[in-house]
VEXBASE-875811 format. One line per field, with one value per atom (N, C-alpha, C): x, y, z. Coordinates in steps of 0.1 Angstrom, whole numbers, always signed. Layout:
u = [X|...]
v = [Y|...]
w = [Z|...]
This chain:
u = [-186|-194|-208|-212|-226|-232|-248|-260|-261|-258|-264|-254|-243|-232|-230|-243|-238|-249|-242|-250|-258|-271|-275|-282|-281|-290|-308|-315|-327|-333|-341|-353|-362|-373|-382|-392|-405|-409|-420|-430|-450|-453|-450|-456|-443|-440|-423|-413|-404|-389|-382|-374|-362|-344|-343|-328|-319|-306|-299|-289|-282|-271|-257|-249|-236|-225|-230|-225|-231|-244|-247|-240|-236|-232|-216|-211|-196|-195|-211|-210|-210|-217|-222|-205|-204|-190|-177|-174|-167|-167|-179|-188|-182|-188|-185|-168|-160|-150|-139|-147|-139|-145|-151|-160|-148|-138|-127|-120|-118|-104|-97|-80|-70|-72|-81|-80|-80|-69|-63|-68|-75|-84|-81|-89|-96|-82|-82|-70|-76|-68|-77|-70|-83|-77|-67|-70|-64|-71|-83|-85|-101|-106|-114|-125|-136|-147|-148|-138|-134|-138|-147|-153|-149|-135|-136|-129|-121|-113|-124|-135|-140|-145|-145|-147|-156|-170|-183|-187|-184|-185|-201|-208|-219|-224|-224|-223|-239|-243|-254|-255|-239|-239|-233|-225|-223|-220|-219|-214|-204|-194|-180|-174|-167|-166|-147|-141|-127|-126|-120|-120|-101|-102|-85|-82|-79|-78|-59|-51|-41|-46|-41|-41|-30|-31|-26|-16|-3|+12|+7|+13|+11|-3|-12|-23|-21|-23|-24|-33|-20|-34|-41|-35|-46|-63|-61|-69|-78|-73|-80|-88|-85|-86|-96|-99|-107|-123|-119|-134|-138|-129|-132|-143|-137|-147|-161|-162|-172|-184|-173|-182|-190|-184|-188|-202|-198|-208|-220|-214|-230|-239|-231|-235|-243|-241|-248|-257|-261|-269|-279|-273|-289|-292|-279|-284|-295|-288|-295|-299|-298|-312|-305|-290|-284|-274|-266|-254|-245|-235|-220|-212|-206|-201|-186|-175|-164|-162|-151|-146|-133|-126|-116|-107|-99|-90|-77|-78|-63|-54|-43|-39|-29|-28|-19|-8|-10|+0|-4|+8|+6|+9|-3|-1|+5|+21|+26|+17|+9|+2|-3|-6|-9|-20]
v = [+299|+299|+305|+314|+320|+310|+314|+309|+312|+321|+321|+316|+311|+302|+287|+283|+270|+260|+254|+241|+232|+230|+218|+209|+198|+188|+188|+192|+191|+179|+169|+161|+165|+167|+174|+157|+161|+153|+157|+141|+147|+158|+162|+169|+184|+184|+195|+190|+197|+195|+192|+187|+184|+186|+199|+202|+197|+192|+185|+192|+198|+211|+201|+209|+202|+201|+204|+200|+186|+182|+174|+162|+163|+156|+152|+162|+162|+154|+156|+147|+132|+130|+120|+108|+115|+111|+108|+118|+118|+107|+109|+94|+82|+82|+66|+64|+74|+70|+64|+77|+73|+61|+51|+39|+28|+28|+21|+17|+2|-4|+8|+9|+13|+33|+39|+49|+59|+63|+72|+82|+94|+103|+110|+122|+130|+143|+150|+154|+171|+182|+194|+196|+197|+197|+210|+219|+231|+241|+236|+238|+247|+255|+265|+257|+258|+249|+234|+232|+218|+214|+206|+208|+196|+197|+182|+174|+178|+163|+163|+167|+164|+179|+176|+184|+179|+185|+177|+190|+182|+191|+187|+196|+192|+203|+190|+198|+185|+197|+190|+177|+175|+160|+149|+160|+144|+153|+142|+145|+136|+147|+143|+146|+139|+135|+136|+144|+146|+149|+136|+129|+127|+138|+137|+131|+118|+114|+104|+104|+95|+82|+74|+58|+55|+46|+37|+30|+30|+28|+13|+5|-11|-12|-6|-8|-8|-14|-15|+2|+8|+20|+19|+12|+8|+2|-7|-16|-4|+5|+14|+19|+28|+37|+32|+20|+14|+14|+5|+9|+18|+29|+41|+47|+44|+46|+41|+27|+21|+27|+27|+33|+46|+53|+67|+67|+60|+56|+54|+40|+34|+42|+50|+58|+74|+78|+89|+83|+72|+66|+62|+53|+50|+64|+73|+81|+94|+100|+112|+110|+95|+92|+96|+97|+98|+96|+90|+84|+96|+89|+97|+89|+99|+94|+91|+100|+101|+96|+88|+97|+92|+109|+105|+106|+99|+98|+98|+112|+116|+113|+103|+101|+109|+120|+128|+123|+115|+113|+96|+91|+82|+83|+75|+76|+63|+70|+61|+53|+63|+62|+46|+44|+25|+28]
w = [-116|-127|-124|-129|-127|-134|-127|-131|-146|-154|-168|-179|-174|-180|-180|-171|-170|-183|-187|-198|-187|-195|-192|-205|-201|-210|-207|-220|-217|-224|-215|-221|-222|-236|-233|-233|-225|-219|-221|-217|-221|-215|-200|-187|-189|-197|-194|-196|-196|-200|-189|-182|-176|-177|-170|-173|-164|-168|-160|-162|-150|-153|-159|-165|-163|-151|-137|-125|-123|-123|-118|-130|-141|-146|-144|-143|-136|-123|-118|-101|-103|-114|-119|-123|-131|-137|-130|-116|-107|-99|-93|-84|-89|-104|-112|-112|-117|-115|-103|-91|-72|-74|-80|-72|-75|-85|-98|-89|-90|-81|-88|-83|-91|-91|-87|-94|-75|-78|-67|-59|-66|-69|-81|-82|-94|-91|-101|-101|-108|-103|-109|-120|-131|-148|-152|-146|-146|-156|-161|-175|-170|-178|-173|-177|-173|-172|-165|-161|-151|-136|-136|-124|-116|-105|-99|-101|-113|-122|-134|-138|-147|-159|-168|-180|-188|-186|-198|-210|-224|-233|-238|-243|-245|-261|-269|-283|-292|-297|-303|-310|-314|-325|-310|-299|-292|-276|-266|-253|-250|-248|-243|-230|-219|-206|-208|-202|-200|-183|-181|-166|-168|-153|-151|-136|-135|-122|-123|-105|-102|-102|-104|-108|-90|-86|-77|-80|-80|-80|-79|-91|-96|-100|-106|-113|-124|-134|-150|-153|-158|-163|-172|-185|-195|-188|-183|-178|-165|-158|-148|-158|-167|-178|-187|-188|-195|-186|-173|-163|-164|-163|-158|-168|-183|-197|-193|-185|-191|-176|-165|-152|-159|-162|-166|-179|-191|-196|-190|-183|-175|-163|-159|-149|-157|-162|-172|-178|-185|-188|-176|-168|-161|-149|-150|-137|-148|-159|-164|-179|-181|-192|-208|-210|-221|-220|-233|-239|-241|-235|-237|-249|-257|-270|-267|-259|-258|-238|-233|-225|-222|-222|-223|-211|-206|-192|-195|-189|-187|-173|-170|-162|-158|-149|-146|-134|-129|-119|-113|-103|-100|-83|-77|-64|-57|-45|-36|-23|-21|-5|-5|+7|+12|+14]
C-alpha cells in the first residue's frame, strides 16, 4: 500500500489536526482481539485492503472493522465472537478517540493445537 492510498481518521483539534492511519487502526483492532480467551489467531482475509486478519472501512456516516481470526477447538464461537466485538470497540475508543459502528468477525477456521 503506498503512502498516497492509505485512509486515515482525522480529529481536528484546538492546536491542529491529528491523523490516525488506517494501519494503526488495524493494529489496534488485531491487539484487542489476540488478547480474547478462545481466539486462535488472526487469519489472512484474502481480501485487498486487509491488513493482518483485519479490514477497516472508513466511510463518513460510520466505521466498520471486518476482523477474520481461528477460534480454539471447544470454545463457544458465538460467545468468542461476541468479546471479540466488544474488545475491538473498547479498544478504538479509548486507544484513537472514536466509535466503531460495526464489527464484524468472520470465523474462518478452527484450531486443534494444545
Amino acid at each position: 500500500m503506498n503512502e498516497s492510498s492509505k485512509d486515515y481518521v482525522v480529529h481536528p483539534e484546538e492546536m491542529g489536526a491529528i491523523h490516525i492511519s488506517e494501519e494503526v487502526l488495524s493494529a489496534i483492532a488485531a491487539s484487542a482481539a489476540a488478547e480474547i480467551d478462545g481466539v486462535a489467531g488472526l487469519m489472512n482475509a484474502g481480501k485487498k485492503g486487509a491488513s493482518r486478519g483485519v479490514k477497516i472501512t472508513i466511510g463518513e456516516e460510520k466505521t466498520v472493522v471486518d476482523i477474520y481470526l481461528m477460534v480454539n477447538y471447544g470454545q463457544p464461537i458465538p460467545e468468542v465472537a461476541e468479546k471479540v466485538q466488544n474488545a475491538v470497540v473498547s479498544s478504538m475508543e479509548a486507544m484513537a478517540g472514536f466509535g466503531v459502528q460495526e464489527v464484524n468477525v468472520h470465523v474462518g477456521g478452527v484450531s486443534f493445537a494444545k
